[in-house]
C-alpha positions in Angstrom: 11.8 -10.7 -9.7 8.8 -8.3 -10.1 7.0 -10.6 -11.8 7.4 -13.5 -9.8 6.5 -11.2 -6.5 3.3 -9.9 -8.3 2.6 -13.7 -9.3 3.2 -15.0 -6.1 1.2 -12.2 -4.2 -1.9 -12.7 -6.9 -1.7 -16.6 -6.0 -1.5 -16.5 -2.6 -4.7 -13.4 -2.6 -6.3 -16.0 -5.0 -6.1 -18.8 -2.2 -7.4 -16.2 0.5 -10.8 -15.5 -1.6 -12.0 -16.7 -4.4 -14.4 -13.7 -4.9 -14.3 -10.0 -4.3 -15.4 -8.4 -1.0 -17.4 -5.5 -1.8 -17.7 -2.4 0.8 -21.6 -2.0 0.7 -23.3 -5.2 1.3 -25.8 -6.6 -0.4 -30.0 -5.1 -0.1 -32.0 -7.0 2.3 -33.3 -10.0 0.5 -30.9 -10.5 -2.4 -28.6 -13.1 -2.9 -26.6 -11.7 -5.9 -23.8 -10.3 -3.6 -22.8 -7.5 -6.4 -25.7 -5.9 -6.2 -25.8 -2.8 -4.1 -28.6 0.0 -3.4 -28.3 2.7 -6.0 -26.9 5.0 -3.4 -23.5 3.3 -2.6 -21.2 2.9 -4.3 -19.1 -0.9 -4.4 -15.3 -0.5 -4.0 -13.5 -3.9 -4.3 -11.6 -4.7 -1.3 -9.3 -7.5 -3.3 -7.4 -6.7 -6.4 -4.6 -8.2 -8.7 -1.0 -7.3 -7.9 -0.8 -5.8 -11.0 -3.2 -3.1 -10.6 -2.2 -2.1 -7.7 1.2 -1.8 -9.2 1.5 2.1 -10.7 -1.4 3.2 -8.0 -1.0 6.8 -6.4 0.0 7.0 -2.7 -1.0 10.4 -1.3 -0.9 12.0 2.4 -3.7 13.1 4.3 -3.9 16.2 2.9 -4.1 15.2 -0.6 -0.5 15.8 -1.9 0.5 12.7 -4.3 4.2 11.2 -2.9 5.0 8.7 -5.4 3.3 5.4 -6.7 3.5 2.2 -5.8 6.4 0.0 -7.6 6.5 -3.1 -6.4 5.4 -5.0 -3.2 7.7 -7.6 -0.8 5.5 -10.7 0.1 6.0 -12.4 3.3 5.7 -16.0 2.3 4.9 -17.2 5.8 2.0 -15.8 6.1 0.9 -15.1 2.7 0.6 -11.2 3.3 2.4 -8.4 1.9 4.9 -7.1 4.6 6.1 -3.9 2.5 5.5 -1.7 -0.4 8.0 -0.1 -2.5 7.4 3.8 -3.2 8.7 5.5 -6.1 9.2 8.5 -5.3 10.8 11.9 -7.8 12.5 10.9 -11.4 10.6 10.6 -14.6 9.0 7.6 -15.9 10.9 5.4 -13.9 14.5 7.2 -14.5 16.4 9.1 -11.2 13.5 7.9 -8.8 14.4 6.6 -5.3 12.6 4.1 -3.9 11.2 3.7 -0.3 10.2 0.3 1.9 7.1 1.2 3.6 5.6 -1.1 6.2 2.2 -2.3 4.5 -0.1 -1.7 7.6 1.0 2.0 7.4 -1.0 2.2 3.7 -4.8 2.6 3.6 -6.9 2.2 0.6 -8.8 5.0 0.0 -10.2 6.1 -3.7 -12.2 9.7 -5.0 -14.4 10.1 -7.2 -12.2 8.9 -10.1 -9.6 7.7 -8.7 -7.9 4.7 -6.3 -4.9 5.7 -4.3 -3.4 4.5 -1.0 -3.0 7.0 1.7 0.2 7.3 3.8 0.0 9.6 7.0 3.6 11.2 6.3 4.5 14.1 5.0 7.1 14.5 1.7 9.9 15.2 4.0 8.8 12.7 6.5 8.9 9.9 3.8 12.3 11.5 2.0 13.8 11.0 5.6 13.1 7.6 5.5 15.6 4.9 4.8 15.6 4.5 0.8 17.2 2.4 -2.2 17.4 2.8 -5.8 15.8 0.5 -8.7 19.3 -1.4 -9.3 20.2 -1.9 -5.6 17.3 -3.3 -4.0 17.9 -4.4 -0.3 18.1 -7.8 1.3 14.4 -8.3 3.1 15.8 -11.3 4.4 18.1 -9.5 6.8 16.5 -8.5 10.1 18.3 -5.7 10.7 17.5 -3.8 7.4 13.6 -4.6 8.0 14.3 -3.4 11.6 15.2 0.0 10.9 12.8 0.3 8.7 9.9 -0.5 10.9 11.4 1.6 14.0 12.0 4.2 11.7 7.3 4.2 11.0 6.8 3.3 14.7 9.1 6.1 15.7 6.7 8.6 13.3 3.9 7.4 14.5 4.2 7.8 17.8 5.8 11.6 17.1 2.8 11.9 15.6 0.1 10.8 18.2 2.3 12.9 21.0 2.1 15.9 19.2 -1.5 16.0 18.9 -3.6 18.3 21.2 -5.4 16.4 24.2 -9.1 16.3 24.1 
């Protein structure tokens, strides 16, 4: 199944562009699109499934929360709808897994490294609704995807109240 997912998810990406989006565009004058100034630094903005699967997610404040498992691909419109987090356990073994709405991920990368960032804290994400490897929930049923995307909307908007006015 996470094969077919990753498959599916590289086929559809490969139908949306043919070639990678790079973040610093190209100097005045030049056609070769990879070429950038030798002060930036090109980050691909598409990648296969694959590589993303196994990548970091951190918070904001730099604490890693798991890594990326798998992802749920909405066939309708070609675009992942959730990743799965792996969070706790060792090398796959007593970890739980968590849905987490795609749009709530940002790409982000250091110096030597590529991570997502998710704006939740350990406990925030532990609260969450999970599943384990073996028992993966039914994506297809609207009430499961429901709670899970009142359950981000919910944080979110916690979140934005409890910041101080400007």
């Amino acid at each position: 199944m996470k094969r077919f997912l990753a498959a599916s998810f590289v086929g559809l990406a490969a139908i949306g562009s043919a070639a990678p989006s790079w973040s610093a565009p190209p100097p005045a004058g030049n056609t070769a699109a990879t070429v950038a100034p030798a002060d930036k630094v090109l980050v691909a903005t598409s990648f296969r499934a694959s590589k993303l699967i196994g990548m970091n997610v951190r918070n904001a404040e730099g604490e890693k929360l798991g890594t990326i498992n798998d992802f749920v691909l909405d066939v309708r419109s070609g675009k992942i709808a959730y990743a799965a987090l792996s969070v706790g356990g060792v090398l796959g073994v007593g970890d739980k897994l968590f849905a987490v709405p795609y749009t709530e991920l940002k790409f982000d990368h250091g110096k030597d490294e590529q991570f997502f960032v998710l704006n939740a804290s350990k406990q925030k994400l532990e609260a969450s609704p999970g599943f384990d490897q073996s028992n993966w929930p039914n994506f297809a049923d609207p009430h499961w995807t429901d709670q899970i995307d009142k359950y981000y909307r919910e944080a979110r908007a916690k979140e934005v109240s409890a910041r101080p006015a400007r």
